[in-house]
TIRO-2110 file (N, C-alpha, C; in Angstrom, 1 decimal):
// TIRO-2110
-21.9, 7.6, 9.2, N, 1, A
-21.8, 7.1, 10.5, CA, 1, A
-20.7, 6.1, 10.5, C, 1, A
-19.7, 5.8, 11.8, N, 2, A
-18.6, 5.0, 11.6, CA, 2, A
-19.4, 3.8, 12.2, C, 2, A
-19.2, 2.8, 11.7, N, 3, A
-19.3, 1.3, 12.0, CA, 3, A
-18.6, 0.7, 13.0, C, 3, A
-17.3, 1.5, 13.4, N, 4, A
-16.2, 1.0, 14.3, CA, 4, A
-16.2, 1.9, 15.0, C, 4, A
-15.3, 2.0, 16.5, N, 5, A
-14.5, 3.0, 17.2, CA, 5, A
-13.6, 3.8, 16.7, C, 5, A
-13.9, 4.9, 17.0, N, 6, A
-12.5, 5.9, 16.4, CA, 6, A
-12.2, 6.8, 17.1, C, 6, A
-10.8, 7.3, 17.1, N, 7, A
-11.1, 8.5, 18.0, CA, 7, A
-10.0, 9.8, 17.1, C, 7, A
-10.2, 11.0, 17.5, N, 8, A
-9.6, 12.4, 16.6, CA, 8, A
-8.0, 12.6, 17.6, C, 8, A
-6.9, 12.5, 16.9, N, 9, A
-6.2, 13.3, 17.7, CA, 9, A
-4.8, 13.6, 17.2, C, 9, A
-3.4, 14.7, 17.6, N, 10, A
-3.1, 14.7, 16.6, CA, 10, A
-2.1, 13.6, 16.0, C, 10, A
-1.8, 14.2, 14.6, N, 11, A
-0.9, 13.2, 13.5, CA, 11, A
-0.2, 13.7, 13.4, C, 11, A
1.1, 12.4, 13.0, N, 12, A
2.7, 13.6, 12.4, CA, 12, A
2.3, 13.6, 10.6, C, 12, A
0.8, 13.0, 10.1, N, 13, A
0.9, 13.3, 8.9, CA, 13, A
0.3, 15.4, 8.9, C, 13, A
-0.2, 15.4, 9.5, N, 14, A
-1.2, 16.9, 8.6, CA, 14, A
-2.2, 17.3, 10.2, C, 14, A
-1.7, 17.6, 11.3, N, 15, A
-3.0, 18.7, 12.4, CA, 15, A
-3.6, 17.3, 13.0, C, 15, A
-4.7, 17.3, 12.8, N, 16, A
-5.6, 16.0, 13.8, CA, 16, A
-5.7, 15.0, 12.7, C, 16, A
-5.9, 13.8, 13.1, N, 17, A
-6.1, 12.5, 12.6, CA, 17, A
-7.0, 11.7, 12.8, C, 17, A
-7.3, 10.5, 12.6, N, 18, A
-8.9, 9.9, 13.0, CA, 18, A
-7.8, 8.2, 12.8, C, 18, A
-8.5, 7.9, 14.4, N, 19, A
-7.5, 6.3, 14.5, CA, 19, A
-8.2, 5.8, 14.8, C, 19, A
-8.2, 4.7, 14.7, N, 20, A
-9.0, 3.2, 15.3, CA, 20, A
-9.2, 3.2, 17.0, C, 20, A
-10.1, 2.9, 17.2, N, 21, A
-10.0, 2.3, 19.2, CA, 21, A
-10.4, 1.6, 19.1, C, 21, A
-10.4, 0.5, 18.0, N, 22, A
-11.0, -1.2, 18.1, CA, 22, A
-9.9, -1.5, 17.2, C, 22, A
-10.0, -3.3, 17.4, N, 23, A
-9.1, -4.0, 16.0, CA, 23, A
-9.9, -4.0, 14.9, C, 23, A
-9.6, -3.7, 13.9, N, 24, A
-10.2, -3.8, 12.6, CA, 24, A
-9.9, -4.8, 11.7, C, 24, A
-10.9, -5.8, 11.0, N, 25, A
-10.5, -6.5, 10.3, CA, 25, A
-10.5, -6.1, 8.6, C, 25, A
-9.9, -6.7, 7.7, N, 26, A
-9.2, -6.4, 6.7, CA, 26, A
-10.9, -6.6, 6.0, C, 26, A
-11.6, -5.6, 4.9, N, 27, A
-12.4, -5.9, 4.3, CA, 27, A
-13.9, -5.1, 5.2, C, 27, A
-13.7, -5.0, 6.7, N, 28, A
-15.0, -4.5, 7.5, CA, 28, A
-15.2, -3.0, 7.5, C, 28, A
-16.4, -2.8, 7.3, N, 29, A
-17.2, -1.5, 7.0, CA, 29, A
-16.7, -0.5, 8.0, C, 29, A
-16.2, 0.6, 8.0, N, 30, A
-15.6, 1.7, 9.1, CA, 30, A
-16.3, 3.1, 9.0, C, 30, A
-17.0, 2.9, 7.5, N, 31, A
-17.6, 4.2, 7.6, CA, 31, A
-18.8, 4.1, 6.4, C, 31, A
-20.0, 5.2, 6.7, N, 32, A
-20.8, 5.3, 5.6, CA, 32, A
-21.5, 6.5, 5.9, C, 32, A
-21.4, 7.4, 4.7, N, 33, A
-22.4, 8.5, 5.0, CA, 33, A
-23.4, 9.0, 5.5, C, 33, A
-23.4, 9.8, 6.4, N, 34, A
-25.0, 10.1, 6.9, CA, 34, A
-25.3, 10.9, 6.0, C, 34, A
-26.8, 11.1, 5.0, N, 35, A
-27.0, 12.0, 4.1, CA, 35, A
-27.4, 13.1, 4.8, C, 35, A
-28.1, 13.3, 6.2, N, 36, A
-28.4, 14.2, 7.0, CA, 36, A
-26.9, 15.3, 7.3, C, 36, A
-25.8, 14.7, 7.4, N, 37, A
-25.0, 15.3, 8.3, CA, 37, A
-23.6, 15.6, 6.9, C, 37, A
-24.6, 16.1, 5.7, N, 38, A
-23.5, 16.6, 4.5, CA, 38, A
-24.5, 17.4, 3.8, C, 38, A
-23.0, 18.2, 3.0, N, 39, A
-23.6, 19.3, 2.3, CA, 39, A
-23.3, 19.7, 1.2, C, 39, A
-24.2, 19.7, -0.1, N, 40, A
-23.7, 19.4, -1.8, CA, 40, A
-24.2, 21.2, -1.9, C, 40, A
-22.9, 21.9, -3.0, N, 41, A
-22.7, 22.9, -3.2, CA, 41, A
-22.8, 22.6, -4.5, C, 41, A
-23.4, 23.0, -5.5, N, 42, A
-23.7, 23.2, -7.1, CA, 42, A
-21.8, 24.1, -7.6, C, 42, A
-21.5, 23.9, -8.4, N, 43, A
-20.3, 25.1, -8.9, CA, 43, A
-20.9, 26.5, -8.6, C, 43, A
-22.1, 26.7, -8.7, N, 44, A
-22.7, 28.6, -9.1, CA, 44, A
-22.9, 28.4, -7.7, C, 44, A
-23.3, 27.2, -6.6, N, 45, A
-23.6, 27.9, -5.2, CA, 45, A
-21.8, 28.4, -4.9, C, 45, A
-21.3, 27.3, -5.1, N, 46, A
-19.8, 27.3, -4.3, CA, 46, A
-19.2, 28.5, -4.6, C, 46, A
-19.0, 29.6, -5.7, N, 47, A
-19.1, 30.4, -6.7, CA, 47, A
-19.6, 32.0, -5.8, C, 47, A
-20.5, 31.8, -4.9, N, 48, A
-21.6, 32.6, -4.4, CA, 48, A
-20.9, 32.9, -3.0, C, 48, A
-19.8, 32.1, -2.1, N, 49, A
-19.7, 31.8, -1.1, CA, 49, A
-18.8, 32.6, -0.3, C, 49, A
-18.5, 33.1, 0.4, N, 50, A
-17.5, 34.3, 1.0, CA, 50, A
-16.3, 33.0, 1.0, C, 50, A
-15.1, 34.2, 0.7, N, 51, A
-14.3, 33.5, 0.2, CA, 51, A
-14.0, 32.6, 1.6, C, 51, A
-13.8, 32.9, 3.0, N, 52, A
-13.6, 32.1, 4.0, CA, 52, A
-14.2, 30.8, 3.8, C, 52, A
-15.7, 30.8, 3.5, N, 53, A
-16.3, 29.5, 3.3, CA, 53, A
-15.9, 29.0, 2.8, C, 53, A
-15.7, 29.1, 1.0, N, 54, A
-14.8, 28.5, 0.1, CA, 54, A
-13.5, 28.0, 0.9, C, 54, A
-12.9, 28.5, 1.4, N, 55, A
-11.6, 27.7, 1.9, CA, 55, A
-11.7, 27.0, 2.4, C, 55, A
-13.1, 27.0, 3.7, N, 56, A
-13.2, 26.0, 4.5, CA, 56, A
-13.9, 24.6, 3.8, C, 56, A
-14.8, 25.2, 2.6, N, 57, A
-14.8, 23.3, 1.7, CA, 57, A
-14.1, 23.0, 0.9, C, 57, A
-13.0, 24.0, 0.6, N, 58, A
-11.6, 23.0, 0.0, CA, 58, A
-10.8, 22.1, 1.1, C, 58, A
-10.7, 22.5, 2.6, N, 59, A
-9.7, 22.2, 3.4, CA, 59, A
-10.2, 21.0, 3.4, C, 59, A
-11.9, 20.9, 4.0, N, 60, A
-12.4, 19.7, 5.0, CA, 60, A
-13.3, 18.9, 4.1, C, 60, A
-13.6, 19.3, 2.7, N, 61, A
-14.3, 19.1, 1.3, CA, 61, A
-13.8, 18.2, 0.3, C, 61, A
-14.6, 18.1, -0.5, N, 62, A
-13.7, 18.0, -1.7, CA, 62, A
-15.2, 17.7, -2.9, C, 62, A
-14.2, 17.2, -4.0, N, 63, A
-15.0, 17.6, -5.2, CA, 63, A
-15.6, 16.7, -5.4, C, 63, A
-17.2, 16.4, -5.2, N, 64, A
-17.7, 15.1, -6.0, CA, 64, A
-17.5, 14.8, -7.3, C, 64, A
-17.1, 14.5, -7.6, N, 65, A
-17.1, 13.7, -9.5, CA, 65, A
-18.2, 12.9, -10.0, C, 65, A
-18.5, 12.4, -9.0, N, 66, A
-19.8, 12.2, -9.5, CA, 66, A
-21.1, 12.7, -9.5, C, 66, A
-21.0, 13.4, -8.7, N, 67, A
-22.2, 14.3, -8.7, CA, 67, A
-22.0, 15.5, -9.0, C, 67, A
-20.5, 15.7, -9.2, N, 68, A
-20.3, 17.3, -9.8, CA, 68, A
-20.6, 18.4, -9.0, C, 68, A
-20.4, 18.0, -7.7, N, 69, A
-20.6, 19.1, -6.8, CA, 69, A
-19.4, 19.3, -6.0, C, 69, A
-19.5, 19.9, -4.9, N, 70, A
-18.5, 20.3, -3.5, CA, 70, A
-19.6, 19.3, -3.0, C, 70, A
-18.5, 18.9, -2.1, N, 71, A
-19.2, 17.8, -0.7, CA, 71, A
-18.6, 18.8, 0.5, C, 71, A
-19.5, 18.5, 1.5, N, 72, A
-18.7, 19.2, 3.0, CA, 72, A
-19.6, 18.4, 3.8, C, 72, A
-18.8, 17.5, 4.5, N, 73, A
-19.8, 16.5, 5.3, CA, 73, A
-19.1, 17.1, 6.8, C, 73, A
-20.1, 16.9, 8.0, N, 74, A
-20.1, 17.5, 9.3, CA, 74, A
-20.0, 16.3, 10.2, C, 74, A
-19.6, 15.1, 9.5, N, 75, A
-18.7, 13.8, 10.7, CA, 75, A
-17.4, 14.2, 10.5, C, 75, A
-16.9, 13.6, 11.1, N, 76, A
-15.6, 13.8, 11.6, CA, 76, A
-14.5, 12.4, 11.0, C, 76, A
-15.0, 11.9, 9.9, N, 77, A
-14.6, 11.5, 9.0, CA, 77, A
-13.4, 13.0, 8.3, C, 77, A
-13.9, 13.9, 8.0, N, 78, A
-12.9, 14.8, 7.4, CA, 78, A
-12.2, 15.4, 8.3, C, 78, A
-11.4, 13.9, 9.5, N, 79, A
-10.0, 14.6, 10.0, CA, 79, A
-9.5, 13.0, 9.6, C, 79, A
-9.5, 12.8, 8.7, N, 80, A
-9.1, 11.4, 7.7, CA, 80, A
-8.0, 12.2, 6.8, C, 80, A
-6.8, 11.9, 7.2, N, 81, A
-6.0, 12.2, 6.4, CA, 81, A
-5.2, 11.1, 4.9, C, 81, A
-4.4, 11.9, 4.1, N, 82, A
-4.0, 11.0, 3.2, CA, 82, A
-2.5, 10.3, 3.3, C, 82, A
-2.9, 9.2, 2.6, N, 83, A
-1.7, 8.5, 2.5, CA, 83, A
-1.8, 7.6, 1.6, C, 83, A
-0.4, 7.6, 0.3, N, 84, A
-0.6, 6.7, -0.5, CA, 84, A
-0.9, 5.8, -0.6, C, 84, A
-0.4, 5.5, 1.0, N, 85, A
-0.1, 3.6, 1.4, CA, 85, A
-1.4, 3.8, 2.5, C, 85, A
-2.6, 4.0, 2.1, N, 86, A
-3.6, 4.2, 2.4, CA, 86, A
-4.3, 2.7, 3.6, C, 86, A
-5.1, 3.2, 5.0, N, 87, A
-5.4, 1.5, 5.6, CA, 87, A
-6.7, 1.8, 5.1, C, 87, A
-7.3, 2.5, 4.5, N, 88, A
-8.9, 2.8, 3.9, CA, 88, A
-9.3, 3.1, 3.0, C, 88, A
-10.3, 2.4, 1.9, N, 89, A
-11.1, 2.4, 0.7, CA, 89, A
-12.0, 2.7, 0.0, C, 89, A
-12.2, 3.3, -0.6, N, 90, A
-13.9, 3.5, -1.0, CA, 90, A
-14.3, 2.7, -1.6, C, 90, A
-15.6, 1.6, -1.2, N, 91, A
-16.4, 0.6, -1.9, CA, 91, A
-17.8, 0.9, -1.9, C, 91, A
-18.2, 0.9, -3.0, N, 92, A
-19.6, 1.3, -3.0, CA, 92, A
-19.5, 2.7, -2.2, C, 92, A
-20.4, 2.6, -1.4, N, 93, A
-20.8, 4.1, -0.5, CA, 93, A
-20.4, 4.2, 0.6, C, 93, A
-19.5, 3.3, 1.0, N, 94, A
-19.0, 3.2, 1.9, CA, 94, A
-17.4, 3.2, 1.7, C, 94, A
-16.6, 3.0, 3.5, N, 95, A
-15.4, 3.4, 3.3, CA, 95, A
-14.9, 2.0, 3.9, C, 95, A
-14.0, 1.1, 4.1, N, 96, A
-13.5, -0.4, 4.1, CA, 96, A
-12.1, -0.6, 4.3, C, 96, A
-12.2, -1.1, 5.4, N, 97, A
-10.4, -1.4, 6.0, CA, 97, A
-9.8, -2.1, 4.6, C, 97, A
-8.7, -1.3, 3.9, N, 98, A
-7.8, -2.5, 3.1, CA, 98, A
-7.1, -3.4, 3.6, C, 98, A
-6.5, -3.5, 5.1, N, 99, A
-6.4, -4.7, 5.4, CA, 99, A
-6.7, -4.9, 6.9, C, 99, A
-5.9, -5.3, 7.6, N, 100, A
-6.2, -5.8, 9.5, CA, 100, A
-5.7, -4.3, 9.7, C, 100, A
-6.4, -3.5, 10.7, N, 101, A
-6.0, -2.4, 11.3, CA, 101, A
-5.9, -2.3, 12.8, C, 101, A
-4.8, -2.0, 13.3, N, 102, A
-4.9, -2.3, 14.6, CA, 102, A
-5.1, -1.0, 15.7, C, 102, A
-5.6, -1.4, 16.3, N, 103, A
-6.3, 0.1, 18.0, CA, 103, A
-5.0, 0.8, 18.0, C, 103, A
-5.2, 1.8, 17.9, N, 104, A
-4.6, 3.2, 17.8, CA, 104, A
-3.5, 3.5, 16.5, C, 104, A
-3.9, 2.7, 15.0, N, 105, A
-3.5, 3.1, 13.9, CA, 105, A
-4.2, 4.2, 13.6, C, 105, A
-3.1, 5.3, 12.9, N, 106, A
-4.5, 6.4, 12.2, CA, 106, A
-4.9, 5.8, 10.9, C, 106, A
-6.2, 5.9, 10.4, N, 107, A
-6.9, 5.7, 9.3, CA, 107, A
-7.0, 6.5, 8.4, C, 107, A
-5.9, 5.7, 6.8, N, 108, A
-5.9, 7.2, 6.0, CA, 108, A
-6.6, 6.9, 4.8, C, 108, A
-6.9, 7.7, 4.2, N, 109, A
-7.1, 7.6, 2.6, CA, 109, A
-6.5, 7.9, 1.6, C, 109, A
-6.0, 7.4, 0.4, N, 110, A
-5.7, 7.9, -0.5, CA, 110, A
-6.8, 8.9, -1.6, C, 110, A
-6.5, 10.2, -1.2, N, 111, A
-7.4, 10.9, -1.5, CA, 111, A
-7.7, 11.2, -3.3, C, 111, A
-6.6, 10.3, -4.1, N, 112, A
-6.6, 10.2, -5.4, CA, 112, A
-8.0, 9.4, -5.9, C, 112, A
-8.3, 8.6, -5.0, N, 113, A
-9.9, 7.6, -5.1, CA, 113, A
-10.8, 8.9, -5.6, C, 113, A
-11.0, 10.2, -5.1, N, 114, A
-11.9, 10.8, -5.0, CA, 114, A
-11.7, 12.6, -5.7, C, 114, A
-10.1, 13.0, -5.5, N, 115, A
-9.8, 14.4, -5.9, CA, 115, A
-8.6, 14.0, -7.1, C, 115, A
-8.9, 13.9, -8.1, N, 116, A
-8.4, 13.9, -9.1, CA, 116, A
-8.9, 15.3, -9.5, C, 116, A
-9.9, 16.0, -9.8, N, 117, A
-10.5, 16.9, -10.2, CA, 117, A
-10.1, 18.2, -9.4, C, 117, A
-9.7, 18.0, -8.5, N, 118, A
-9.3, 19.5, -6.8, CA, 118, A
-8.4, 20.1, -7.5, C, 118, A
-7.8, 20.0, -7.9, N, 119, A
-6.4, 20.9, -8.1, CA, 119, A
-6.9, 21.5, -9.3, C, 119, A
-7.3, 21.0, -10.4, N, 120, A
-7.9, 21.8, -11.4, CA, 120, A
-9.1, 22.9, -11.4, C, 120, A
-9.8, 22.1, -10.9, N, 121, A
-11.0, 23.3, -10.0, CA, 121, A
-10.9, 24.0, -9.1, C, 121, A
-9.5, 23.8, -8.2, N, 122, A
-9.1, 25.0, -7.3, CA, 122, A
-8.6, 26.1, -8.5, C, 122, A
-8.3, 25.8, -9.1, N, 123, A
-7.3, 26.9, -9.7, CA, 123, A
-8.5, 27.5, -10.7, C, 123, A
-9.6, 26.8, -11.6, N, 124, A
-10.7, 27.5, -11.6, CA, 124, A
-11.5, 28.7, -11.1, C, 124, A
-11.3, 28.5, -10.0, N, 125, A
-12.6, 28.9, -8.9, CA, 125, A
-11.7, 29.6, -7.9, C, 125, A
END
């Protein structure tokens, strides 16, 4: 669930994007998973999946490392694009302004926090 305002729309980084509609301050909570509204794929489920599916939780997915699964969460968090020079963090279980973000920045992540493992397991699988 987002903690802040946001809104989807498009980006010159990658299709749609997810921006602020509030000021954000540097350090405050912007997002935290709903465990209801995600979905963990084992390797042998993801493995099982028509290949369309499979593409659709590499696009909007990605690979837990810690849990060793596929994630596919159904917020709208995954139109969060990347950027090295990232305004957003992963802390704890949650996701956290790196610094002041201001009403109508898009909100990106550096998706290295989390897919180190993607490109090897795409090519796996």
């Amino acid at each position: 669930m987002f903690h802040v305002k946001i809104k989807i729309k498009e980006s010159h980084l990658h299709g749609l994007g997810l921006y602020a509609d509030e000021d954000i301050k540097q350090h405050q909570k912007i997002f935290t998973e709903s465990p209801n509204l995600a979905l963990y794929f084992s390797a042998e489920q993801f493995l099982s999946l028509p290949e369309n599916d499979k593409a659709l939780v590499k696009h909007y997915g990605f690979f837990d490392r810690q849990k060793n699964q596929w994630h596919l969460s159904f917020e709208d968090i995954k139109f969060c694009n990347h950027s090295s020079d990232s305004s957003i963090t992963l802390s704890n279980d949650s996701l956290i302004a790196k610094r002041d973000i201001h009403q109508g920045e898009e909100l990106t992540q550096d998706y290295s926090e989390f897919e180190d493992l993607r490109e090897e397991l795409k090519n796996r699988i």
